[in-house]
N, CA, C and O atoms as a GROMACS GRO file, in nm:
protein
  224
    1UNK      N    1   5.944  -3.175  -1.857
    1UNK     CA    2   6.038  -3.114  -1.764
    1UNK      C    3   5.989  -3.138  -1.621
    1UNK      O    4   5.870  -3.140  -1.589
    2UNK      N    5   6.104  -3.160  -1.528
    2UNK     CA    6   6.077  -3.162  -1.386
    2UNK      C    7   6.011  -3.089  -1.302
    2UNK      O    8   6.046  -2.977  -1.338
    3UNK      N    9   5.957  -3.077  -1.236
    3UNK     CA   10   5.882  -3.016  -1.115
    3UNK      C   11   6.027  -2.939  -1.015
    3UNK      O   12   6.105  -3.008  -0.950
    4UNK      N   13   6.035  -2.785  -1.027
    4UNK     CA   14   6.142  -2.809  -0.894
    4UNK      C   15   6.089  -2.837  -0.716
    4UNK      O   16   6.175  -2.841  -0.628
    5UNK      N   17   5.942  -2.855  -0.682
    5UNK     CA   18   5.930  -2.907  -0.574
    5UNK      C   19   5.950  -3.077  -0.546
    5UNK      O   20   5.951  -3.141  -0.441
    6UNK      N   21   5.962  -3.112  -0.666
    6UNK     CA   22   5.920  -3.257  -0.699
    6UNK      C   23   6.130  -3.315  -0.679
    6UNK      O   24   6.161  -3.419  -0.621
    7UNK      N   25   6.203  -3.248  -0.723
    7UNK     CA   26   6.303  -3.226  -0.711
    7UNK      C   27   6.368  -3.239  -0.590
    7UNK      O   28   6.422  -3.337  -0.538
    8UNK      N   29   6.346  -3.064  -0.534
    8UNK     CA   30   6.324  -3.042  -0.393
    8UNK      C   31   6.299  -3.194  -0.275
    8UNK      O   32   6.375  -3.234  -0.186
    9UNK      N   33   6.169  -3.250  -0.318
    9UNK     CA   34   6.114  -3.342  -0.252
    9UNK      C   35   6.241  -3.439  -0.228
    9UNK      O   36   6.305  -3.450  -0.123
   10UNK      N   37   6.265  -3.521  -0.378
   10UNK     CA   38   6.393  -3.631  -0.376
   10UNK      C   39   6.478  -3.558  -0.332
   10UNK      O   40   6.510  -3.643  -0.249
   11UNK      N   41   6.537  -3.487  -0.314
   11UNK     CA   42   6.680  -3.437  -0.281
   11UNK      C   43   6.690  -3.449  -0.114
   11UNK      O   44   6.793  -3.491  -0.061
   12UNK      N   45   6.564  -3.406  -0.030
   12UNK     CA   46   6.534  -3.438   0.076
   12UNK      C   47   6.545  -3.570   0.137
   12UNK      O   48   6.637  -3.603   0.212
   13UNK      N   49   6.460  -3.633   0.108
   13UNK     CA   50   6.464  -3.777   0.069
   13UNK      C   51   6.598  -3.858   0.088
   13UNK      O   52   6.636  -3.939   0.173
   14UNK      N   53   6.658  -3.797  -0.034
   14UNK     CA   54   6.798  -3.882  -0.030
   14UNK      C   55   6.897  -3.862   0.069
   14UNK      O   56   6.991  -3.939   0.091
   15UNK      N   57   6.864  -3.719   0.151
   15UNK     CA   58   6.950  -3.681   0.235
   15UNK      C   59   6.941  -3.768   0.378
   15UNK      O   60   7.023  -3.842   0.432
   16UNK      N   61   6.784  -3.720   0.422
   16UNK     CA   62   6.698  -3.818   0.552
   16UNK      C   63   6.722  -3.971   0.555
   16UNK      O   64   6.746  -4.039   0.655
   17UNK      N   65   6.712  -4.009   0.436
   17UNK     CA   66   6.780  -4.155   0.436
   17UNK      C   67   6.934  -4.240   0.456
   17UNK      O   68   6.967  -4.358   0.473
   18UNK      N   69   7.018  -4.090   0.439
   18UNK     CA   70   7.154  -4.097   0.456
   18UNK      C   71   7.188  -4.060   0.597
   18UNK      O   72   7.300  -4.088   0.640
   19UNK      N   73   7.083  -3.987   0.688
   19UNK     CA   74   7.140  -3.888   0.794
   19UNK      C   75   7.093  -4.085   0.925
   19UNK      O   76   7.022  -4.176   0.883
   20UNK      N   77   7.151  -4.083   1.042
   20UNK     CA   78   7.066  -4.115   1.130
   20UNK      C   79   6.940  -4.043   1.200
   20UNK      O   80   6.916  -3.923   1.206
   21UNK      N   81   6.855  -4.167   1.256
   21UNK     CA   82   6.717  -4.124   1.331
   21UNK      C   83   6.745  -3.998   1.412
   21UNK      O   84   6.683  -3.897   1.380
   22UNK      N   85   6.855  -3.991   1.540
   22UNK     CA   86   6.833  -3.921   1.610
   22UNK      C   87   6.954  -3.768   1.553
   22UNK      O   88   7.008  -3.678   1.617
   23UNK      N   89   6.952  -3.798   1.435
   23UNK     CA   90   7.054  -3.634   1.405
   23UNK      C   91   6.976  -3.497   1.437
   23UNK      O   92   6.853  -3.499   1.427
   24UNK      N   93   7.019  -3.416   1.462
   24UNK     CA   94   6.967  -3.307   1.511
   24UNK      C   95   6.934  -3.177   1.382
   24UNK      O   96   6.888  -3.068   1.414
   25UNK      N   97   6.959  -3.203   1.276
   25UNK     CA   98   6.944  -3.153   1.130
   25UNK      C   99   6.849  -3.186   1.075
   25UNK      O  100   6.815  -3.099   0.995
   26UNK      N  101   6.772  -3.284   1.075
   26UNK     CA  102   6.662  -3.366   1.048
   26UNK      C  103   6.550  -3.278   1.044
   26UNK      O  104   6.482  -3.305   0.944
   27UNK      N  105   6.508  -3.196   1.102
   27UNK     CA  106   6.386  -3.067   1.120
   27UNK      C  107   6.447  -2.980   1.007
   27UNK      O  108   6.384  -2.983   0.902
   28UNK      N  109   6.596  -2.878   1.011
   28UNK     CA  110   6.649  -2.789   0.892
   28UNK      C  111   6.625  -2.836   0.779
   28UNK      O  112   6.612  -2.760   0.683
   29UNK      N  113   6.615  -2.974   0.766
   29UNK     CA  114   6.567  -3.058   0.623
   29UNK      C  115   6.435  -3.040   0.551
   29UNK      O  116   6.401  -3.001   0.439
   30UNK      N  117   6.365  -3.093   0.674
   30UNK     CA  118   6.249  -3.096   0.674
   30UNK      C  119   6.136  -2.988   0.630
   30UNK      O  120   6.026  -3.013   0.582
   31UNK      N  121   6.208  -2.828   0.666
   31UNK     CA  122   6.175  -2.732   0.686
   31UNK      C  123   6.242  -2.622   0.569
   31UNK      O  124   6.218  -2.505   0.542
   32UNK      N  125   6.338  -2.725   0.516
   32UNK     CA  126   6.373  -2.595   0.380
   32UNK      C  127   6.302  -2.599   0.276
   32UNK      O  128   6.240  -2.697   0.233
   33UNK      N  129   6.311  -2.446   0.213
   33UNK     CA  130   6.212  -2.434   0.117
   33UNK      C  131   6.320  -2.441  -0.019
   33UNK      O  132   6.258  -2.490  -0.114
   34UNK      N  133   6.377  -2.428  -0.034
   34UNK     CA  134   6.490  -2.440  -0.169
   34UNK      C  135   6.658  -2.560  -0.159
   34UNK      O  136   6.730  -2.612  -0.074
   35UNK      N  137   6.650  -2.553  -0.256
   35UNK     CA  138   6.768  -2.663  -0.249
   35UNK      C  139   6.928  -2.574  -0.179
   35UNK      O  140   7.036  -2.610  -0.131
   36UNK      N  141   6.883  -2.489  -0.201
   36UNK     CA  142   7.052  -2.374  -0.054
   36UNK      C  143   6.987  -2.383   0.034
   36UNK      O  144   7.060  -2.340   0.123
   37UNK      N  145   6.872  -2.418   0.090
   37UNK     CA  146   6.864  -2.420   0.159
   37UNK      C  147   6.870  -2.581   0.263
   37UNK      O  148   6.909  -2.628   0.370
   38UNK      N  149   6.828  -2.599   0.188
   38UNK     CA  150   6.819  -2.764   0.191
   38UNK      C  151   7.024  -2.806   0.236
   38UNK      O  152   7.073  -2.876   0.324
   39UNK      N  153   7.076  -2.737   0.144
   39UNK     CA  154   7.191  -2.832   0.148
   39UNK      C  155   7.300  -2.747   0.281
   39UNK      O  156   7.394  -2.797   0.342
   40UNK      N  157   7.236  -2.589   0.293
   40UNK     CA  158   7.279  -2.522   0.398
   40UNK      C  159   7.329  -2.617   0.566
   40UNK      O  160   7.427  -2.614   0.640
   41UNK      N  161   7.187  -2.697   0.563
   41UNK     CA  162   7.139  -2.760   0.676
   41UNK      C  163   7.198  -2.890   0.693
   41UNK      O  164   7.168  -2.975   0.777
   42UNK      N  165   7.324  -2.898   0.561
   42UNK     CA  166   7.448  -2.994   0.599
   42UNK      C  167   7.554  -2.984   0.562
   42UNK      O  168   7.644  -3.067   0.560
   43UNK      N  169   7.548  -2.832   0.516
   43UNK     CA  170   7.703  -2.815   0.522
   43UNK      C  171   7.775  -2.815   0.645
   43UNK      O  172   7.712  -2.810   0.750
   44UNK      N  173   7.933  -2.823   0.644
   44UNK     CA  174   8.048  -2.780   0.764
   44UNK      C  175   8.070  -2.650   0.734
   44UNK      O  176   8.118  -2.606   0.630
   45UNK      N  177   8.027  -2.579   0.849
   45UNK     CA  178   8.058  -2.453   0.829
   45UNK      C  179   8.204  -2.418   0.787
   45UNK      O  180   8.233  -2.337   0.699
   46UNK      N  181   8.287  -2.488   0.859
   46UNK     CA  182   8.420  -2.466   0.823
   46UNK      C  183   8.488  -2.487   0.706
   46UNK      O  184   8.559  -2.402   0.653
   47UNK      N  185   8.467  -2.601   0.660
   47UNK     CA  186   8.486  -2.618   0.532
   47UNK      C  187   8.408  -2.611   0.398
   47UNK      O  188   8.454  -2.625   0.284
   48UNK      N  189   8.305  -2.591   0.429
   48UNK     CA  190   8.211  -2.562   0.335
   48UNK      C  191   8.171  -2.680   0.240
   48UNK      O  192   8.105  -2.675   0.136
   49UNK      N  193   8.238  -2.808   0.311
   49UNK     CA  194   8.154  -2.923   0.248
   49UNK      C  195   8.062  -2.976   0.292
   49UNK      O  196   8.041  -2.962   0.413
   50UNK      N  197   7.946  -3.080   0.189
   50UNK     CA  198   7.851  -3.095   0.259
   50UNK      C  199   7.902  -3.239   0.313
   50UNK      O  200   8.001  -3.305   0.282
   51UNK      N  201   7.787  -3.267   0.413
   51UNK     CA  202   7.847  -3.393   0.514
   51UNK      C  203   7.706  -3.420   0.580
   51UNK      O  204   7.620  -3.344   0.625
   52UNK      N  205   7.716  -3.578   0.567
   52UNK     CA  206   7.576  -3.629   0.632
   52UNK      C  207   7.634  -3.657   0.794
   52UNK      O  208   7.530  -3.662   0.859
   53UNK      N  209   7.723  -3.674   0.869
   53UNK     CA  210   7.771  -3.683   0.981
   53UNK      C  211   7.727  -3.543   1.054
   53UNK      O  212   7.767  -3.430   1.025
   54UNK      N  213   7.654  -3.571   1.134
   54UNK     CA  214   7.644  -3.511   1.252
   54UNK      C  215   7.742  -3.427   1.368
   54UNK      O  216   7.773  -3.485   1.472
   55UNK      N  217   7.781  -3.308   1.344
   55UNK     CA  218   7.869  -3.267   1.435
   55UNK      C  219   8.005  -3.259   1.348
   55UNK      O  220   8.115  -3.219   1.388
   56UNK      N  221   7.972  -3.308   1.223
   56UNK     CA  222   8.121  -3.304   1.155
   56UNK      C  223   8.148  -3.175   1.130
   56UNK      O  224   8.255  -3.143   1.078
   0.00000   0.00000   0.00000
């Protein structure tokens, strides 16, 4: 069975590699400790989807 930091880790990963260098979310990533939290830091607030665009 999986590791959930190991998890955690790739899920990060896959996100930072999707986001650009200078996005401003890039630290909220960096800095979450759980995967809500993790995915918090790209949701649209408004719509409640997640989105690698910046400002979307």
């Amino acid at each position: 069975m999986a590791n959930g930091s190991t998890l955690l880790v790739k899920k990060k990963m896959n996100i930072l590699n999707q986001m650009k260098k200078d996005d401003t979310r890039r630290g909220c990533v960096l800095k979450a400790k759980t995967t809500k939290a993790l995915y918090n830091c790209v949701r649209n607030p408004k719509t409640g989807r997640l989105t690698i665009k910046c400002g979307a």
